[in-house]
C-alpha positions as CSV (number, residue, x, y, z in Angstrom):
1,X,25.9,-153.3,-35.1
2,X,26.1,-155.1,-32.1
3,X,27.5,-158.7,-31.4
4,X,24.6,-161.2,-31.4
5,X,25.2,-163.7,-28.2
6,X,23.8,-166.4,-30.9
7,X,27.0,-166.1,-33.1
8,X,29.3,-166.9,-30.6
9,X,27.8,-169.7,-28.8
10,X,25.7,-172.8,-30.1
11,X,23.2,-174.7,-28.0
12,X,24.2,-177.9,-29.2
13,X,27.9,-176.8,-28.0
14,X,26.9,-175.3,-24.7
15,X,24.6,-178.8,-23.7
16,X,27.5,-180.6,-24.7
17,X,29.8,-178.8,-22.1
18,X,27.2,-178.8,-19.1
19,X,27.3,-181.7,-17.5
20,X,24.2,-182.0,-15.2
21,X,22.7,-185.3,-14.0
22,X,18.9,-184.3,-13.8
23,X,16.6,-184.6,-16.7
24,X,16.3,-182.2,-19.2
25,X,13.2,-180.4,-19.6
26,X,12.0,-178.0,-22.4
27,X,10.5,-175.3,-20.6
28,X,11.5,-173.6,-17.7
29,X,9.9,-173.2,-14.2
30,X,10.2,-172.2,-10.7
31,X,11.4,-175.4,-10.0
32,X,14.2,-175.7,-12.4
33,X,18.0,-174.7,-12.9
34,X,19.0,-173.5,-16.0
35,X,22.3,-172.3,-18.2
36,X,21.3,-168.7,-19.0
37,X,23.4,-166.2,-21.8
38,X,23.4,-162.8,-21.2
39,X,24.6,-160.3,-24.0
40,X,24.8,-156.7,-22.3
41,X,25.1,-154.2,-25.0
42,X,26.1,-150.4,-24.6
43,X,27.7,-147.5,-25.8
44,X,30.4,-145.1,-24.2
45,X,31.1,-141.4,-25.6
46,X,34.2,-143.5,-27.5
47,X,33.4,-147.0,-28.3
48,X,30.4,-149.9,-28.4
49,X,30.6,-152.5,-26.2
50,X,29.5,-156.0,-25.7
51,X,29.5,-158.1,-22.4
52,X,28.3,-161.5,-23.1
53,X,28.2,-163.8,-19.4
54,X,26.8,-167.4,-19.3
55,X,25.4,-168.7,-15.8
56,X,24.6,-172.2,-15.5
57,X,23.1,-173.8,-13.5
58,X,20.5,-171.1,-12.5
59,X,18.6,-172.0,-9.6
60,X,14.9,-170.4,-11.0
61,X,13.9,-170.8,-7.1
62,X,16.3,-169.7,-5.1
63,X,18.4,-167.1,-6.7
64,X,17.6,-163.8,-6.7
65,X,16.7,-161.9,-9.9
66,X,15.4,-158.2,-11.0
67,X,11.8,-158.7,-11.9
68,X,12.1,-157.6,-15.6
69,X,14.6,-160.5,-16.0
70,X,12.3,-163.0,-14.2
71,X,9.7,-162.0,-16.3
72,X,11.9,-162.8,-19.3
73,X,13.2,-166.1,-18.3
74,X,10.3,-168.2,-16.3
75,X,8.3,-170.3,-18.0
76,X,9.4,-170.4,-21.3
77,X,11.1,-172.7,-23.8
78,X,14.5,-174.0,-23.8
79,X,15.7,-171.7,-27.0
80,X,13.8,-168.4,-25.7
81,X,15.8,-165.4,-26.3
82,X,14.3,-161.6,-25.5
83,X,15.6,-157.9,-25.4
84,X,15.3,-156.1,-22.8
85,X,16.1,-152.2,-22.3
86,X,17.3,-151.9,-18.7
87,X,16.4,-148.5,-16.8
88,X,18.2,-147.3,-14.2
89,X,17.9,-149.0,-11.5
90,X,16.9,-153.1,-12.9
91,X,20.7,-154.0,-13.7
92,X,22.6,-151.8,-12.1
93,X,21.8,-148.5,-9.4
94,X,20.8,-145.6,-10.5
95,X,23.4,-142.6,-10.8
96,X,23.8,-141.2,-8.3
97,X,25.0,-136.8,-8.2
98,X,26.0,-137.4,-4.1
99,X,28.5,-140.1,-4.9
100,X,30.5,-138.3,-7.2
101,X,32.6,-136.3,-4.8
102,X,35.3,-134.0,-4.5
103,X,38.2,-135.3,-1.4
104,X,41.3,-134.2,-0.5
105,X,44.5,-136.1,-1.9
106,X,45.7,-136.7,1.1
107,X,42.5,-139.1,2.2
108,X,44.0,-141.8,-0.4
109,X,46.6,-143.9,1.1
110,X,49.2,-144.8,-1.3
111,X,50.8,-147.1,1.3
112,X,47.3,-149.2,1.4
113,X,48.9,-152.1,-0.3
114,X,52.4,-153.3,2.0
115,X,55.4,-152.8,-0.2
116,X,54.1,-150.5,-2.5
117,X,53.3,-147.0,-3.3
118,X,50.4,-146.3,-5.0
119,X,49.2,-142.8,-6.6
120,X,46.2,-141.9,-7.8
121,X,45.2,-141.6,-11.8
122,X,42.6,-140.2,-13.8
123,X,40.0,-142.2,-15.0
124,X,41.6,-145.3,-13.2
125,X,39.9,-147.8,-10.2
126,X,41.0,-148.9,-7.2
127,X,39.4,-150.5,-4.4
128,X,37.6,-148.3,-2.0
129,X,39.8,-149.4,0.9
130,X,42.0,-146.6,-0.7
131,X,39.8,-144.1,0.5
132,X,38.3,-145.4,3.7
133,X,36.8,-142.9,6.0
134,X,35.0,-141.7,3.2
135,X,30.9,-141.9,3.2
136,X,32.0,-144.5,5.7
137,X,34.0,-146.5,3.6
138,X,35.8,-149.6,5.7
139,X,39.6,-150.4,4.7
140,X,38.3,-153.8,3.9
141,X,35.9,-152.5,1.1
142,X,37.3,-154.3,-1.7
143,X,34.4,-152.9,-4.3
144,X,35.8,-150.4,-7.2
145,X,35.5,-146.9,-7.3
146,X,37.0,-144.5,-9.9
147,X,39.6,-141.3,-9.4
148,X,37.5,-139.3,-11.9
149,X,40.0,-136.3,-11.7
150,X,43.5,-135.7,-9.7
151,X,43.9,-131.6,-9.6
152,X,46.4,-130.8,-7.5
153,X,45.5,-131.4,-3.9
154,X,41.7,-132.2,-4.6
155,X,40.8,-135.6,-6.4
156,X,37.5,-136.0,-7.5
157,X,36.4,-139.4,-6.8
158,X,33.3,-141.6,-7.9
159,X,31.6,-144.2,-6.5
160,X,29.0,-145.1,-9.0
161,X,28.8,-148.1,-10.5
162,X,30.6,-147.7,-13.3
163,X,27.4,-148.3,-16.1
164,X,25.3,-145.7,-13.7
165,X,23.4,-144.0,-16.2
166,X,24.6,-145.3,-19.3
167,X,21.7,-146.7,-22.0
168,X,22.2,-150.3,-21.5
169,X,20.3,-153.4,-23.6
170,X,20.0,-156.6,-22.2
171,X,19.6,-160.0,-24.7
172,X,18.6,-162.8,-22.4
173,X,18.8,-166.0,-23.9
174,X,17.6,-169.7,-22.3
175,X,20.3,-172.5,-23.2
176,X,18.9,-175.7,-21.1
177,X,17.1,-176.4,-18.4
178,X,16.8,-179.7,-16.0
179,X,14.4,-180.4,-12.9
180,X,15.6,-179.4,-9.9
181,X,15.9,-181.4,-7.2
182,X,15.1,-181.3,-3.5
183,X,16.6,-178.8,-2.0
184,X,19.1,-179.3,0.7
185,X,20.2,-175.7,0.6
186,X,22.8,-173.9,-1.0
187,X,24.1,-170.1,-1.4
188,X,21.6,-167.9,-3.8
189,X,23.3,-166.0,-6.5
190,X,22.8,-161.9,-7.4
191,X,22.0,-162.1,-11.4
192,X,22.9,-158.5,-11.8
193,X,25.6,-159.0,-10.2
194,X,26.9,-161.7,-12.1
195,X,26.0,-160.1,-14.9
196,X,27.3,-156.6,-14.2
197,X,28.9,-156.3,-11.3
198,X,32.2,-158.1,-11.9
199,X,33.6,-155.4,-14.6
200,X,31.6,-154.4,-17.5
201,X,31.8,-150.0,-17.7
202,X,35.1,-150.4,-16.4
203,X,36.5,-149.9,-20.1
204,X,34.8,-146.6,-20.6
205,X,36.6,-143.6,-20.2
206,X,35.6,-141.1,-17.6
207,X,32.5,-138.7,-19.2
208,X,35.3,-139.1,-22.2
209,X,38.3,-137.5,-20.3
210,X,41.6,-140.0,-21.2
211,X,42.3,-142.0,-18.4
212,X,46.2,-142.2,-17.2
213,X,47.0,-145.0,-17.8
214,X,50.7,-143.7,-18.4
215,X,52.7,-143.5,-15.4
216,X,56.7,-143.4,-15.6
217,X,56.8,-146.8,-15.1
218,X,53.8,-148.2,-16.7
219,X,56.1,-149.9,-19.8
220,X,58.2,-151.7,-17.0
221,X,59.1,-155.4,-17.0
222,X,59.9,-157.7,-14.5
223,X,62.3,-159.4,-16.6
224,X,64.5,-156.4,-18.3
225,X,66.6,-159.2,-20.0
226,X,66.4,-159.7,-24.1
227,X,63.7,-161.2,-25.0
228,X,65.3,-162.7,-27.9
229,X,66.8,-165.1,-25.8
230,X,63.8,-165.7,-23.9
231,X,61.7,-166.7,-26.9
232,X,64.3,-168.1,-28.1
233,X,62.9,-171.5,-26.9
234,X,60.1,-172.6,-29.2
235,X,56.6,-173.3,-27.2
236,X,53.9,-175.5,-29.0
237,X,51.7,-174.9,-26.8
238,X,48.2,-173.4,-26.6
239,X,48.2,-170.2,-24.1
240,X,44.3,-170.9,-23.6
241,X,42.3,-173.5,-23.4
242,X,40.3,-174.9,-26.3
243,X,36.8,-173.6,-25.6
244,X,38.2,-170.3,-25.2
245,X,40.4,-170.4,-28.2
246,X,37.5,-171.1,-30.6
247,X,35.4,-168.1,-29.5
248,X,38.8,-166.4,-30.8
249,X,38.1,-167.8,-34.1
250,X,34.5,-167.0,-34.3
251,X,35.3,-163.5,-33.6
252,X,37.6,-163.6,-36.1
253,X,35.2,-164.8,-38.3
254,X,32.7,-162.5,-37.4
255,X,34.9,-159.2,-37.6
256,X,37.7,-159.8,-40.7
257,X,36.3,-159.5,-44.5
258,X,36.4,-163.0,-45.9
259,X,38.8,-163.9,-48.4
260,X,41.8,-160.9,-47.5
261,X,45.5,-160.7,-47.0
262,X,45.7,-160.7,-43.1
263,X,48.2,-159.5,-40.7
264,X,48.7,-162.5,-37.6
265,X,50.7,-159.3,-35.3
266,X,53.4,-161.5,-32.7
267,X,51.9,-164.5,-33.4
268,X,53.4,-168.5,-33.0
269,X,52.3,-172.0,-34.2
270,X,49.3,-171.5,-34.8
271,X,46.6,-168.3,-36.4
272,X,43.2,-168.7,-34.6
273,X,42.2,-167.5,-38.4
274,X,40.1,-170.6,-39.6
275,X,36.7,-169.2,-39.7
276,X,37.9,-166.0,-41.2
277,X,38.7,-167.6,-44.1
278,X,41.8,-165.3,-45.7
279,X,43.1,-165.9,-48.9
280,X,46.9,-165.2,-47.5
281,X,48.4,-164.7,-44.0
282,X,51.6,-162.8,-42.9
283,X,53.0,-163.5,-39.6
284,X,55.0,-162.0,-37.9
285,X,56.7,-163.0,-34.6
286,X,59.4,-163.9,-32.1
287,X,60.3,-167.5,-32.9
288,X,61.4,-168.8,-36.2
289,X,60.5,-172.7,-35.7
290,X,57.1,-171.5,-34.0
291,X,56.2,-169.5,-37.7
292,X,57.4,-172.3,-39.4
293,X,55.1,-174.6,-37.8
294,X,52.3,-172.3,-38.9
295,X,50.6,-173.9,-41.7
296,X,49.0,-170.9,-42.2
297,X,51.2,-168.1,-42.9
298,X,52.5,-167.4,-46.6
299,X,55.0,-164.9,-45.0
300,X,56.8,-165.4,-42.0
301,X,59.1,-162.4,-40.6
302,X,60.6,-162.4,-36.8
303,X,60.8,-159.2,-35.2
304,X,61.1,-158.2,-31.5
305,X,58.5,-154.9,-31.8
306,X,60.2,-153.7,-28.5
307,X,63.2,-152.8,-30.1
308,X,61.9,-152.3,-33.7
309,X,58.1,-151.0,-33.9
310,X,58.3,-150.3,-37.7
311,X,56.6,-152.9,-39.9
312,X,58.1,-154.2,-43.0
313,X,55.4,-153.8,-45.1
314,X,54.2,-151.4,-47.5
315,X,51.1,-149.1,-47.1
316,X,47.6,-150.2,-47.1
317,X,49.0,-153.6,-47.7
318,X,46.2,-155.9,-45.2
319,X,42.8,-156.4,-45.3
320,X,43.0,-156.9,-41.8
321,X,45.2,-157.3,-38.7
322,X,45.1,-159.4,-35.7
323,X,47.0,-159.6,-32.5
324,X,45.7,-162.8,-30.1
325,X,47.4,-162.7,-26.3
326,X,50.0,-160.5,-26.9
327,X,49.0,-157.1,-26.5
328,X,50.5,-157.3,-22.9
329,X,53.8,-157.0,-23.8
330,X,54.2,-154.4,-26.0
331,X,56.6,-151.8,-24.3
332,X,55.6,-149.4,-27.2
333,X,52.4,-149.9,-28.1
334,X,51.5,-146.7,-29.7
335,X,54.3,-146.6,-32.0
336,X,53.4,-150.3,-33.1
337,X,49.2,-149.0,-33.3
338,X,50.4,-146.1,-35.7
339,X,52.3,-148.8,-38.2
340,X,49.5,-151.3,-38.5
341,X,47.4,-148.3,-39.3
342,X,49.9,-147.4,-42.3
343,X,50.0,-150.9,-43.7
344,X,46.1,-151.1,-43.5
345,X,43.9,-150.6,-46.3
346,X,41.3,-148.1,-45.1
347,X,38.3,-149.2,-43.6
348,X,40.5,-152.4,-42.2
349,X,39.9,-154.0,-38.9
350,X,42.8,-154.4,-36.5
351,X,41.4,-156.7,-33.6
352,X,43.5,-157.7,-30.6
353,X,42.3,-160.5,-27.9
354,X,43.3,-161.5,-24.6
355,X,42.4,-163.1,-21.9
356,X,44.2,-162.9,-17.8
357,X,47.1,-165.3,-18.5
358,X,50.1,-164.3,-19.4
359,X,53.8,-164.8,-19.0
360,X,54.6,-162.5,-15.7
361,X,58.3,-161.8,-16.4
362,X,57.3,-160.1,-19.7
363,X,54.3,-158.5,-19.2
364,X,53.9,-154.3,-18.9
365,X,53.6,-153.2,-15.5
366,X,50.1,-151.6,-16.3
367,X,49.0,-154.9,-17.5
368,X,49.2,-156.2,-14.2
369,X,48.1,-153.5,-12.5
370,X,44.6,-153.2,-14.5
371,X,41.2,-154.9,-13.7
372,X,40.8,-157.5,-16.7
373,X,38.5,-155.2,-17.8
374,X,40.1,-151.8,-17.5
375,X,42.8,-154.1,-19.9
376,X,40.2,-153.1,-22.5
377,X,40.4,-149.1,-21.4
378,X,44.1,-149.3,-21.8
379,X,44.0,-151.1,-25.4
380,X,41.2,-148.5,-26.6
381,X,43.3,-146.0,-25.0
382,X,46.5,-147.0,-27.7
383,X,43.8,-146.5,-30.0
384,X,42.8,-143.2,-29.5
385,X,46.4,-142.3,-28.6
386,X,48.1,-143.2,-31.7
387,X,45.5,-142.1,-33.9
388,X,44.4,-143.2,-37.8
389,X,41.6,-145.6,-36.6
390,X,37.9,-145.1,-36.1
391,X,34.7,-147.2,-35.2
392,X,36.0,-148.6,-31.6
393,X,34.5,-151.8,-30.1
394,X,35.5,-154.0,-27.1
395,X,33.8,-157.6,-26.5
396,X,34.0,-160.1,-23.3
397,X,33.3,-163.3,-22.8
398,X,32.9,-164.9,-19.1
399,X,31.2,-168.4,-17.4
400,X,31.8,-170.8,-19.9
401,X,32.5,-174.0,-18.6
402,X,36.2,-175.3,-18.9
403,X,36.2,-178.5,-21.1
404,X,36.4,-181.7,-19.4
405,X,39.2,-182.7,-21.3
406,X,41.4,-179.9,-19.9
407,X,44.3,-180.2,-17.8
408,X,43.3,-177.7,-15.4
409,X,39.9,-178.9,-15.3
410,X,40.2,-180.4,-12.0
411,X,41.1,-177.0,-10.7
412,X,39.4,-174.6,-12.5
413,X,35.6,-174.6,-13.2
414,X,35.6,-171.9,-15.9
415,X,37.2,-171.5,-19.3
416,X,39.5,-168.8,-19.5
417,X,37.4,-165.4,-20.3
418,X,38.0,-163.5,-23.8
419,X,38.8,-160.0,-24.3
420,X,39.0,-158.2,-27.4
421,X,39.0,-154.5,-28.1
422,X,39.3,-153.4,-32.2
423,X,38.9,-150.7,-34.6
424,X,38.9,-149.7,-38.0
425,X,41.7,-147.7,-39.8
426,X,39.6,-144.7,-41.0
């Protein structure tokens, strides 16, 4: 069933957030900016997947759109929402059989970045600076391509987009709209580009091969010192901002059965859990006075999962489990996967979000390594890896505006993107 864009976002909300100075008008035109929501929906061999992107203000005039979306957007009503199914070609290129391509290893330079020694993994992307001299490539090209397959000396590299040829459904929906006014000039934006060119298909495997995510030193820390000390120091703070932390909730809402026992998986002061409702919450975590702070938790156990994975809980005990920005420091994530699937009842989400903020010293080397949205890859990778779980999903959120109110809203125009990636223990 796929995520309605509706569910996550209000108009009321989103007007209240935009702040533009021109009039409001009710329907759009050629001559008039609007906040747009786009919900891309599509399915890999492994999972469903939802992109949802919000671009406002629009410029209906001057930037540049595919004509099946133009169709769906210009003159109509504030409130308009429409489906479309995208054929190759409107969102993103079509495939193409010539740029999937078999090079010799030695044409990708692991030195490309100074200080540091790259190799090549299946399934992963780099920038095509990597491999320049390629097709023509330059060393500048920054744009992602995929190492499809490494076999010996030969990897097999592809530099599709990565949704080329994959079914994809488009849900367009008109937030607001004002009267633009006289145009002084200005830079004209790509749609598609904004709407699928900044990540989404990056979280797909490969035509369904795993993708390596697990080099020698993928688990590696910066800081290799106990953690125990360095939670030891309670933070009451929020790690994203406010607009960004209640699209948490509403996908908690929208994705844990009402009512249950639930799981909060590393959690702190607070559970994000309001709008699912649960009748009892068990947190578990790194900081005693940060769970007891939690009004929300009936249980409250501290654990460091790095050194001790196994739960202490019985089997099939949760209705559900959560995990909210915290995924990224798991050094043994598989082990900690396989024991929320023994202490779920069957048919139980586990849903884990994140965003790209995070505390460097203790993050996985990976982590920081990945795209933000090959960081939904990896998690659906743990999935798959550690088994007992079925039904995989993954979810963004991008472009919301950052709330006035923020701290960082004189420096930052956006609210921090979500990410969530979840399945079901089957």
């Amino acid at each position: 069933m796929d995520i309605i864009s509706n569910e996550f976002l209000s108009l009321a909300e989103t007007a209240n957030q935009i702040a533009q100075p021109r009039q409001r008008v009710e329907r759009t035109s050629s001559r008039a900016l609007a906040s747009l929501e786009f919900a891309l929906h599509w399915q890999s061999e492994q999972a469903r997947h939802t992109d949802l992107y919000l671009a406002s203000p629009v410029n209906l005039w001057r930037d540049f759109f595919p004509p099946e979306i133009e169709a769906a957007v210009l003159d109509k009503p504030v409130g308009h929402t429409e489906r479309l199914h995208c054929l190759p070609g409107c969102l993103v290129p079509a495939y193409a059989a010539g740029d999937c391509l078999d090079i010799a290893d030695s044409r990708f330079n692991r030195q490309y970045r100074p200080r540091s020694l790259i190799e090549p993994r299946a399934g992963r992307f780099y920038p095509r600076g990597f491999i320049a001299g390629v097709k023509d490539i330059y060393s500048e090209d920054m744009t992602p391509f995929r190492v499809a397959r490494v076999q010996g000396d030969t990897l097999t590299v592809d530099l599709n987009h990565p949704l080329a040829g994959r079914d994809l459904n488009l849900d367009i929906r008109i937030l607001e709209a004002w009267q633009a006014g006289p145009e002084t000039g200005g830079r004209a934006s790509d749609i598609a580009e904004l709407v699928a060119g900044r990540g989404p298909g990056m979280q797909a495997r490969w035509r369904g091969e795993p993708t390596d995510f697990f080099a020698a030193a993928a688990f590696a820390r910066g800081d290799t010192g106990d953690d125990a000390e360095f939670y030891g120091r309670p933070r009451l703070v929020d790690h994203l901002d406010r607009l960004a932390l209640k699209q948490v909730e509403k996908l908690y809402g929208r994705l844990l059965p009402q009512g249950g026992r639930v799981l909060d998986l590393m959690t702190s002061w607070k559970s994000h859990l309001s709008e699912a409702a649960p009748a009892e919450v068990a947190g578990l975590g790194m900081n005693a006075e940060e769970l007891a702070a939690n009004p929300l938790l009936a249980e409250r156990v501290v654990q460091d999962l790095n050194q001790q994975p196994k739960l202490p809980f019985a089997e099939a005990e949760f209705d559900a489990a959560v995990c909210t920005v915290s995924v990224e420091y798991l050094t043994r994530p598989l082990e900690v996967f396989q024991e929320v699937a023994r202490v779920l009842k069957p048919g139980a989400p586990f849903v884990l979000t994140f965003s790209n903020r995070y505390f460097p010293p203790k993050v996985i080397r990976v982590w920081e390594d990945c795209h933000p949205f090959e960081r939904m890859g990896l998690v659906l990778e743990y999935f798959h890896r550690a088994g007992g779980f079925t039904d995989l999903a993954t979810f963004s959120l991008v472009g919301l505006p950052r709330p006035e109110d923020d701290k960082y809203a004189d420096r930052m125009a956006y609210s921090d993107p979500v990410y969530a990636a979840w399945g079901k223990k089957a």
